[in-house]
Each structure stands twice: as C-alpha cells, then as structure tokens.
C-alpha positions, -999 to 999 in steps of 0.1 A, spaced: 68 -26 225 33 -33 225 25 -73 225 -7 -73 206 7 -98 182 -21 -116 158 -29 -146 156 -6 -174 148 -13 -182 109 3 -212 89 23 -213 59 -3 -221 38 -21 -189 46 13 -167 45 17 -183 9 -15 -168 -1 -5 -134 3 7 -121 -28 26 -94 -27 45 -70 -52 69 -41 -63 46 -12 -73 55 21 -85 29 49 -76 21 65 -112 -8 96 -95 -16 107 -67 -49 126 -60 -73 142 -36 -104 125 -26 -132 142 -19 -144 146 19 -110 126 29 -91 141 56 -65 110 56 -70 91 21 -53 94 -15 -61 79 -44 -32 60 -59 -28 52 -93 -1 21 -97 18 1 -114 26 -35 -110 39 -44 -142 14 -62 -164 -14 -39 -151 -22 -8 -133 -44 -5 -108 -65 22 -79 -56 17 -46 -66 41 -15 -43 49 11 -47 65 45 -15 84 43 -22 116 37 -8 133 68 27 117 64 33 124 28 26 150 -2 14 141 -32 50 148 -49 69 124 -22 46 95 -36 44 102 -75 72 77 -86 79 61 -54 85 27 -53 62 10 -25 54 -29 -16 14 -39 -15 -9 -69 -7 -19 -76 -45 -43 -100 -38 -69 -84 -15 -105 -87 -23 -113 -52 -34 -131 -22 -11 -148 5 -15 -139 39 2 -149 70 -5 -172 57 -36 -138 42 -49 -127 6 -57 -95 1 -39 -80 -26 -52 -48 -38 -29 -33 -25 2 -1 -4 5 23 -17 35 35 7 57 50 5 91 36 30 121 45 32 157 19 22 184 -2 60 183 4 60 142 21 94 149 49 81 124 40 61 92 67 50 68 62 32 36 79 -1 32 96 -2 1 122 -21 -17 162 -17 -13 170 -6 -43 157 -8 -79 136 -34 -93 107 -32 -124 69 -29 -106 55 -66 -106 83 -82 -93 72 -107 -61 79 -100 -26 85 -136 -9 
C-alpha cells in the first residue's frame, strides 16, 4: 500500500465537505473525451451536470439509475466546454487499472447526507 497519504486536515475542514446520495438520471458521450461522461443527477431538491472520468470502467447502462455518493459542494469546473458541478467518489487502486464507485448500502432517496 502506497503511503502517499495527504495532508493532515482538521474537523472543521472535514465538516465542510458536503456530501450526498445521488442517483445518476443520463449518461452521455462527450465530444473529444476518451475517459469522461456527462452525468445528469439527482440529489433530491435539484439536479445537476457532473463530469466523470470513468468511462473505461463502466457503460452508459451500468450508471443510468445507479445510486453513487459525490462532493456536493465543490466549486464548479469546466471540462470539455461543460460546467461540472460536484465530484463523483470512487475508489481506484494505485495504477487506476480498477475504479469502483462508492455508493451507499442499500436504498435511500438522492439528497440524503453522507456524514
């Protein structure tokens, strides 16, 4: 196991993170993206475009209606001429050969808080 740990952060910057159940309404194709989807989701009171660099682990019918956990609160990015707003979380061994979405246990209504 690799020991490239981060930084040490404190609570109060854990407690910042905001993160939620979302449930992954589309999938599409980006143009000129080898690795990147465009993810249509839904976290309960609204629904938002997030991008995802998971392309080569899953098909577009493995993700429509999958439950997944994101970072709700990142400031938004472009890529690819699109606003991504939020980050998927996904685990990956150290050469990213094997990528798995993190997701929760069982079922529970897009929105609901991760803490």
């Amino acid at each position: 196991m690799a020991d490239d740990f981060k930084p040490t952060i404190t609570y109060d910057d854990f407690d910042k993170l905001d993160f939620r159940v979302a449930e992954i309404e589309n999938v599409e194709e980006i143009k000129g993206a080898d690795k990147l989807y465009k993810l249509t989701i839904n976290l309960g009171s609204e629904t938002r475009t997030i991008c995802a660099g998971i392309k080569q682990f899953y098909s577009e019918s493995d993700l429509k209606g999958r439950k997944i956990i994101v970072l709700a609160n990142l400031a938004p990015r472009m890529l690819k001429g699109i606003e991504s707003k939020g980050m998927l979380l996904a685990a990956s061994n150290e050469d990213h050969t094997n990528v798995i979405l993190l997701a929760p246990e069982s079922d529970i209504e897009p929105g609901s808080k991760i803490s």
